[in-house]
C-alpha positions as CSV (number, residue, x, y, z in Angstrom):
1,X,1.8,10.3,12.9
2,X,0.2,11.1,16.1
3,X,-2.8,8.5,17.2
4,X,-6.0,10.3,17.4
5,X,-7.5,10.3,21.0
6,X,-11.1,10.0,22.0
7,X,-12.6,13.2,24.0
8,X,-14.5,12.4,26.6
9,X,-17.9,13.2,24.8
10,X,-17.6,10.3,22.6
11,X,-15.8,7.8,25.2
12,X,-19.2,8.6,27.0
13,X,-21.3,7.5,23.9
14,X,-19.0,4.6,23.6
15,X,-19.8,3.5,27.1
16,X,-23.1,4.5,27.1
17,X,-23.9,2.2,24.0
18,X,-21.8,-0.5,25.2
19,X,-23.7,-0.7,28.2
20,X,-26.9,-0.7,26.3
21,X,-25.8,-3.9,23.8
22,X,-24.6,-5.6,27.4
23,X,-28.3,-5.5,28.7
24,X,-29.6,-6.8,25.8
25,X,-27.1,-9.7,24.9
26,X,-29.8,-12.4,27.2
27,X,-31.8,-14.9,26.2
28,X,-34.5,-12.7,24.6
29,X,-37.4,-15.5,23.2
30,X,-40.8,-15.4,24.6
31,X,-43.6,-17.8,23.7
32,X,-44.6,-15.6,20.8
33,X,-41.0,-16.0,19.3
34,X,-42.1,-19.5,18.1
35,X,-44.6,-18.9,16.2
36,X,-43.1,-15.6,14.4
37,X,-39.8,-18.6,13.3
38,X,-43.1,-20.7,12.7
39,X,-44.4,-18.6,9.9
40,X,-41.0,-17.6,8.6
41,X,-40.1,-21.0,8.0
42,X,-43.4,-21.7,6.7
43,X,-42.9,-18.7,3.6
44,X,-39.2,-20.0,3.1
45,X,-40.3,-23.3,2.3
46,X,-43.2,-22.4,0.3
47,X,-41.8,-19.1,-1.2
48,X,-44.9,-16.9,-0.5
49,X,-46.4,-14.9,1.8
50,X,-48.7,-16.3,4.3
51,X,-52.3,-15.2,3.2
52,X,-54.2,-17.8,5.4
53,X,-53.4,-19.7,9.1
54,X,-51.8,-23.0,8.3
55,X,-51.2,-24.2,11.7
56,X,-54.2,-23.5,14.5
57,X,-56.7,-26.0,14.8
58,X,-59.8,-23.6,15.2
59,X,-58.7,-21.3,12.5
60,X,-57.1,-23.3,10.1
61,X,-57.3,-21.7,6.5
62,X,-58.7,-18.5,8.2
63,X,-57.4,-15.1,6.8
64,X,-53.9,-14.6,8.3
65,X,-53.3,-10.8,9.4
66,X,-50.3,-10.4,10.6
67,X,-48.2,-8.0,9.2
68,X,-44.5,-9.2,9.5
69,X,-43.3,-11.0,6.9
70,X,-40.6,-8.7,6.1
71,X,-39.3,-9.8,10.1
72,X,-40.0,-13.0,10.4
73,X,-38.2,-14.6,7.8
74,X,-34.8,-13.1,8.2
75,X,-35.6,-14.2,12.1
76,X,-36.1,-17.7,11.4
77,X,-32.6,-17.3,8.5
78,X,-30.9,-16.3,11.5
79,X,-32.3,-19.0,14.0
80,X,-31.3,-21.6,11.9
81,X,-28.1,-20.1,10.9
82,X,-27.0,-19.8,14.8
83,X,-29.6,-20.9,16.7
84,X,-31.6,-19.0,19.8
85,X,-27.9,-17.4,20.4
86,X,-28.2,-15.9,16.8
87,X,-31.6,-14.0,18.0
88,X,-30.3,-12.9,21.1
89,X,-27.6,-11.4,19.1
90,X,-29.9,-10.1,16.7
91,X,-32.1,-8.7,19.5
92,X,-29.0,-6.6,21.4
93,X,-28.0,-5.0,17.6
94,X,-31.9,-4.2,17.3
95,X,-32.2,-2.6,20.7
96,X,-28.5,-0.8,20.5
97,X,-29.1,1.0,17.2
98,X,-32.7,2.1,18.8
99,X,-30.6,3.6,21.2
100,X,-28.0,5.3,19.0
101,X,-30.6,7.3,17.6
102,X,-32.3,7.9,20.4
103,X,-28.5,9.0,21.4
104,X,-28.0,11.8,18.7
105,X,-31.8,12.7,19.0
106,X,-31.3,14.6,22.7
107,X,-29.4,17.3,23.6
108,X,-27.4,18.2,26.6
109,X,-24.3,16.9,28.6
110,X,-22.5,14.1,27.4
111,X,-23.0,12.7,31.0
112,X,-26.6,13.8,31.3
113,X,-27.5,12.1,28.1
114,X,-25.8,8.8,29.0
115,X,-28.0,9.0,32.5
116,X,-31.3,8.9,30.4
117,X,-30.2,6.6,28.2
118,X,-29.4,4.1,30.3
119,X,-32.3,4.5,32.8
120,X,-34.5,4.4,29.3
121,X,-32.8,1.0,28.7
122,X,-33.3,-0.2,32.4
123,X,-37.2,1.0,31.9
124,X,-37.8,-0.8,28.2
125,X,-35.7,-3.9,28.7
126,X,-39.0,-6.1,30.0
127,X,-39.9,-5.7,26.3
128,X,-36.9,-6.8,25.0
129,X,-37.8,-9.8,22.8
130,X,-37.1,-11.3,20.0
131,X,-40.6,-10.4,17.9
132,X,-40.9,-7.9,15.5
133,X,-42.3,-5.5,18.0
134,X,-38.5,-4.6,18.0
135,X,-38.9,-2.7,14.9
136,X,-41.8,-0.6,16.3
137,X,-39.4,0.4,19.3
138,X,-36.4,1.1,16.7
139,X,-38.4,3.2,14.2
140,X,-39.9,5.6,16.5
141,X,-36.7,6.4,17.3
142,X,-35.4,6.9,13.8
143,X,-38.8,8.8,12.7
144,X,-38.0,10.7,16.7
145,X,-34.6,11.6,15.0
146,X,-35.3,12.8,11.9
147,X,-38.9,14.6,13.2
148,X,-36.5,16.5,16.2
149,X,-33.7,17.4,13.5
150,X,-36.0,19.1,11.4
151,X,-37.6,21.1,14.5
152,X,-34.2,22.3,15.8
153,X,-31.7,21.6,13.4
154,X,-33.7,22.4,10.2
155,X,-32.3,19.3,8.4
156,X,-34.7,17.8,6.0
157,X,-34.7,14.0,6.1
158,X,-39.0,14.1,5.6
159,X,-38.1,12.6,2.9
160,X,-37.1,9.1,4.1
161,X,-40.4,8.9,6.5
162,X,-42.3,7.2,3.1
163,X,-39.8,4.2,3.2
164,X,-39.9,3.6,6.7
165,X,-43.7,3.7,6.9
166,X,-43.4,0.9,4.1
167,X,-40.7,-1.3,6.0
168,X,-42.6,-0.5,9.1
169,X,-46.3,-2.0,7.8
170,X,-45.1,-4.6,6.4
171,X,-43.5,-5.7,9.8
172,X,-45.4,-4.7,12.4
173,X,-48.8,-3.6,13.5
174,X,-47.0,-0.6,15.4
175,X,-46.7,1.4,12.4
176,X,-49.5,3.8,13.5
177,X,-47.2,5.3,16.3
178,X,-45.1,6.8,13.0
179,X,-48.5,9.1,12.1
180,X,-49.2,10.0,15.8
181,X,-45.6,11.1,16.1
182,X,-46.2,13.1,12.2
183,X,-49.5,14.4,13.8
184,X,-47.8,15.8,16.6
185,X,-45.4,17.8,15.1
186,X,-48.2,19.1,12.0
187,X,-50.0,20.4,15.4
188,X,-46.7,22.6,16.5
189,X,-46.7,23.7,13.6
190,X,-49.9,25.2,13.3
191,X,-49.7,26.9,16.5
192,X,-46.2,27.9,15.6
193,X,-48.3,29.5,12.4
194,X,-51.4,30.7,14.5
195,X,-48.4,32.2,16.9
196,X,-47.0,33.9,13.7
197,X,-50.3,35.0,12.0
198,X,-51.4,37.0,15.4
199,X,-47.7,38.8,16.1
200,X,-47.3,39.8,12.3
201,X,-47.2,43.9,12.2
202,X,-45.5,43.7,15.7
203,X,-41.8,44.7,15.7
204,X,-40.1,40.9,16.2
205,X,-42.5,39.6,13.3
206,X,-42.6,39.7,9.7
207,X,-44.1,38.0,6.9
208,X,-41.4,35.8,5.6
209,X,-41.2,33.9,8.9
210,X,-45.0,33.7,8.2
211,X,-44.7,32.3,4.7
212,X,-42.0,29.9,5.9
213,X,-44.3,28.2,8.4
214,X,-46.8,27.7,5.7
215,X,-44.1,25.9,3.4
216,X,-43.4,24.0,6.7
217,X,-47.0,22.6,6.9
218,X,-47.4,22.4,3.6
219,X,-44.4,19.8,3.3
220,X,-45.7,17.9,6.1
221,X,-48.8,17.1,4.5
222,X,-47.5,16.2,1.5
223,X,-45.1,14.2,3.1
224,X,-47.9,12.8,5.3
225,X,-49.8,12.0,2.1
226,X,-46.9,10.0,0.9
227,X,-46.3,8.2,4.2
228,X,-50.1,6.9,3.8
229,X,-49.7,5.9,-0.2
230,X,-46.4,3.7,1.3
231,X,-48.8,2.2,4.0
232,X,-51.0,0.5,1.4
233,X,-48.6,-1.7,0.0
């Protein structure tokens, strides 16, 4: 049997995200990684979720806000598992599937796309820590993905925004970027339908088009409805 050989389109992808996971293999704490291991430990030991500050001096018992269990506890598993090398690891997998997506997301030359990838790493590394930010800056660029695949390539994956919107709120504050980016695609979709509504009796237009933007806006609310419900828990 012949051995399959790589094309050059993928060897760039392979490169590309290679690259990518090499910038963000460094030492990646910051002085809020502490306290994020701080808490995690804390709901290991106890086996809850924090509900009130157990470790400032002026706020002690005060109403704890922070929504990132869901992160901080397999960060602190994986810090005492393997230590601050463990969370720069778990850092550079973070940032490198962010970038896979953000990979299949644009369109264009193999070469052109591994140009703006990499300058988009170079740009976003100074945020590169390990803090559940991180999962802000990968699922914008899942919801990106599937948001851009339904606009160009038709293929529904609405379905999955729900779930991430509940992951993403229960990790980080950051989850309102997921209904600015749902916002802005309901609002091309109503011009897209206002477009459509003013052309119909012209010779390029016809009502089914017209009827198939309204189904369009019709599953984004509902699917924006959802995505809200999945917030509240």
């Amino acid at each position: 049997m012949k051995a399959k050989t790589l094309d050059s389109k993928h060897l760039v992808f392979i490169v590309a995200i290679l690259g990518v996971f090499a910038m963000s293999s460094r030492i990646s704490t910051d002085s809020d990684t502490w306290w994020h291991l701080r808490a995690g430990q804390w709901m290991l030991e106890h086996n809850e979720i924090l509900q009130t500050d157990q470790f400032s001096y002026t706020r002690l018992w005060e109403e704890w806000k922070y929504p990132g269990w869901i992160i901080q506890i397999p960060m602190y598993m994986v810090y005492n598992l393997l230590g601050p090398g463990g969370l720069n690891i778990l850092t550079a997998i973070v940032v490198t599937k962010t970038f896979i997506f953000i990979w299949y997301t644009l369109d264009g030359e193999p070469f052109v796309k591994a140009f703006v990838l990499i300058l988009a790493a170079a740009t976003s590394a100074i945020y590169w820590a390990a803090r559940p930010y991180l999962v802000t800056f990968l699922f914008s660029a899942i919801v990106f993905w599937i948001l851009e695949g339904y606009r160009w390539r038709r293929k529904n994956r609405l379905y999955w925004l729900p779930l991430i919107m509940l992951l993403w709120a229960n990790s980080h504050g950051g989850f309102i970027i997921g209904f600015l980016m749902w916002g802005g695609y309901l609002f091309w979709l109503f011009v897209n339908l206002t477009r459509k509504m003013i052309s119909i009796g012209q010779v390029n237009s016809s009502k089914s088009e017209f009827q198939d933007s309204k189904k369009q806006i019709i599953l984004f609310l509902v699917i924006g409805l959802f995505m809200l419900l999945a917030v509240c828990i």
